[in-house]
C-alpha positions in Angstrom: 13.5 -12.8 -27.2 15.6 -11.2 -24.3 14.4 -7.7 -23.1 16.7 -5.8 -20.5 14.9 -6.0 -17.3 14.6 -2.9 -14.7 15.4 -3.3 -11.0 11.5 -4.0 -10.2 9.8 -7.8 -10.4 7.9 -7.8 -13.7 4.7 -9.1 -14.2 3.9 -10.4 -18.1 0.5 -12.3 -19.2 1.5 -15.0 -21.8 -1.2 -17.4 -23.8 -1.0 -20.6 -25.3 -3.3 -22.6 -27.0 -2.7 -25.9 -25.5 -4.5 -26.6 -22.1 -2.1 -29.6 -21.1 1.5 -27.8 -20.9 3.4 -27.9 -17.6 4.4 -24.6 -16.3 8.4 -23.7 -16.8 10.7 -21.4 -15.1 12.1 -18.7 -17.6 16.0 -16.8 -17.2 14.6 -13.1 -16.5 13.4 -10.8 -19.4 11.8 -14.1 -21.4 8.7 -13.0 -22.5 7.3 -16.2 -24.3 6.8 -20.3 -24.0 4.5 -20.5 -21.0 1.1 -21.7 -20.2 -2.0 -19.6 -20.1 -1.8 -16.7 -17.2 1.2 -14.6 -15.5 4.9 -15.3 -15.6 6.6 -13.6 -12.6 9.8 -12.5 -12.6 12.5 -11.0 -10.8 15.7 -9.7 -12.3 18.1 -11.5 -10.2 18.4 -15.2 -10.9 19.7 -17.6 -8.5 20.8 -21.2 -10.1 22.9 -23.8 -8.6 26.5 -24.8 -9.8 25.7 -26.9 -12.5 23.2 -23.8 -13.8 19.8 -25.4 -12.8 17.3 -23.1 -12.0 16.5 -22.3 -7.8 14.6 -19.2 -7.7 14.1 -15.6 -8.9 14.4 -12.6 -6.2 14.7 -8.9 -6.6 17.7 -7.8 -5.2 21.1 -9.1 -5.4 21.5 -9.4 -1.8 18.3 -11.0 -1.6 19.9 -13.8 -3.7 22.9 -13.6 -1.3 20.9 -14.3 1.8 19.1 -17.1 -0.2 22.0 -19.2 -1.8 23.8 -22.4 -0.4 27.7 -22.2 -0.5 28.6 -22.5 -4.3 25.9 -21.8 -5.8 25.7 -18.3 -8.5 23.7 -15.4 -8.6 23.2 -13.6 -11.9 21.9 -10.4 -12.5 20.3 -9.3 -15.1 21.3 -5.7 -17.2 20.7 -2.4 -15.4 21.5 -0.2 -12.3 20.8 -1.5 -8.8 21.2 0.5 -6.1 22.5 -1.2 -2.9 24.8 -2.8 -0.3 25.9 -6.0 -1.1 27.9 -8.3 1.8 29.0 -11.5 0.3 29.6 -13.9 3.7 29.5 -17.4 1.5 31.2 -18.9 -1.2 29.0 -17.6 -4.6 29.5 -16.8 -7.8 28.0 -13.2 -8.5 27.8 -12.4 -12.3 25.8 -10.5 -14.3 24.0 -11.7 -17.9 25.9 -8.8 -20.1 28.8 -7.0 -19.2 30.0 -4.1 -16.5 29.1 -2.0 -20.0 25.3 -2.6 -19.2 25.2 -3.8 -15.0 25.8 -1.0 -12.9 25.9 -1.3 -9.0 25.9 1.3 -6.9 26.0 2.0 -3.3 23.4 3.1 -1.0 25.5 3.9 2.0 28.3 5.8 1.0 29.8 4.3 4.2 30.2 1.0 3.3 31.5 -0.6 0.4 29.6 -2.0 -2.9 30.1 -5.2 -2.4 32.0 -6.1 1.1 33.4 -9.4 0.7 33.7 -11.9 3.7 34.3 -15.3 3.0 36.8 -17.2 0.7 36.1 -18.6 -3.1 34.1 -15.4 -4.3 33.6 -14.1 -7.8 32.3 -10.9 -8.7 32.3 -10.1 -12.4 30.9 -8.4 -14.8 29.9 -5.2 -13.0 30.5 -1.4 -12.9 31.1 -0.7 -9.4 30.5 2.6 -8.1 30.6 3.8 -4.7 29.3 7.4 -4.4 27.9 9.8 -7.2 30.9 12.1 -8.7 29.9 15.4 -6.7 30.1 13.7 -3.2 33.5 12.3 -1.5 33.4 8.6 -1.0 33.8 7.2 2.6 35.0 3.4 1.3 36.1 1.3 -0.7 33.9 0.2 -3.9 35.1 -3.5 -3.1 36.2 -5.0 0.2 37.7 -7.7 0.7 38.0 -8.0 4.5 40.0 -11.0 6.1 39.2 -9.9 10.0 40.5 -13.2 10.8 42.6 -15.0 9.3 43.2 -14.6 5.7 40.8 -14.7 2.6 41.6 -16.8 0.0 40.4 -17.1 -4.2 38.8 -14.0 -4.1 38.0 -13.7 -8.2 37.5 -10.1 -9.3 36.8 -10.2 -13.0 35.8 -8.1 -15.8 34.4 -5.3 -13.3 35.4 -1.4 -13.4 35.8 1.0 -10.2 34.8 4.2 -10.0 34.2 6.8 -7.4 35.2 5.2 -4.6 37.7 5.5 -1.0 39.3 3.1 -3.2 37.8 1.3 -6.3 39.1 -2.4 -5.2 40.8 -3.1 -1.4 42.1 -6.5 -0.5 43.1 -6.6 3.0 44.3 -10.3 4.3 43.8 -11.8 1.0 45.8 -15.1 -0.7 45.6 -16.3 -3.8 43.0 -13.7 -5.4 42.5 -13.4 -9.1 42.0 -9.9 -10.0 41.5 -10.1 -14.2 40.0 -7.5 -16.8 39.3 -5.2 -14.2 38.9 -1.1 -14.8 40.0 1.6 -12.3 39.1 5.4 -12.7 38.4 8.5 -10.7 38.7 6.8 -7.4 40.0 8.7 -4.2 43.2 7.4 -3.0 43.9 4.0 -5.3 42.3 2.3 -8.0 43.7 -1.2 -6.2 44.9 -1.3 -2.8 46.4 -4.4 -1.2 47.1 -4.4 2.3 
């Protein structure tokens, strides 16, 4: 049984009756199937490309900072409040839907998620940059070719609100943008420059 998990690591004491069962790693929120004691969990998952299991952390960017090229980062429902900056090839998705994953910024001076590196996907995610009664300074997504280009950038399934601009793709090639909705930002809902 799935239960949405907050923003915070979550502690839950489980029993079993058998003294002889290995410990196993749980997707956040699962509540039951493990040995006697805790089950510590965080509500960001981190899992390799062929969905194996790596390691639980409590922030999205502290699964960032963690992964190897390739790997994904899924989130689990609810609002996180932070900074993202993507500088590897990952997958960043979240469990539900943009419906039930918010992200929002902490610096209203840089963006959401700031995307620096080729073959990223974001999905999945209500993107907000600033709260509606303050004037937002960026863009909710960047995604910032300083040198060179960018290239399969995949932006799927996310909306974009309150922000510079909702989605701004500067130096990118080949980028999917798929499913995506724009409201209430600044200037554009999608800039490409």
């Amino acid at each position: 049984q799935m239960k949405e998990c907050s923003e915070e690591k979550q502690i839950f004491g489980v029993t079993l009756a058998s003294h002889n069962t290995e410990p196993v790693h749980y997707a956040p929120g699962l509540r039951s199937g493990s040995p006697q004691g805790q089950v510590e969990m965080g509500c960001v998952k981190l899992e390799s490309a062929s969905g194996q299991f790596i390691e639980f952390y409590d922030t999205i960017q502290a699964a960032v900072d963690g992964a190897s090229d390739g790997q994904i980062v899924e989130v689990c429902p609810g609002e996180y409040f932070e900074n993202v900056h993507v500088d590897k090839p990952l997958t960043v998705r979240s469990f539900a839907s943009r419906n039930e994953t918010s992200l929002m910024a902490v610096d209203l001076e840089r963006p959401v998620i700031h995307i620096k590196s080729d073959n990223v996907t974001i999905d999945g995610f209500a993107i907000q940059l600033a709260p509606p009664d303050k004037t937002p300074l960026s863009p909710g997504v960047h995604v910032d070719a300083a040198d060179g280009l960018i290239e399969n950038a995949r932006i799927l399934n996310n909306s974009f609100s309150y922000g510079l601009y909702g989605l701004l793709l500067e130096g990118s090639f080949q980028a999917e943008i798929v499913g995506n909705l724009f409201e209430n930002n600044a200037f554009h809902g999608l800039y490409l420059k």
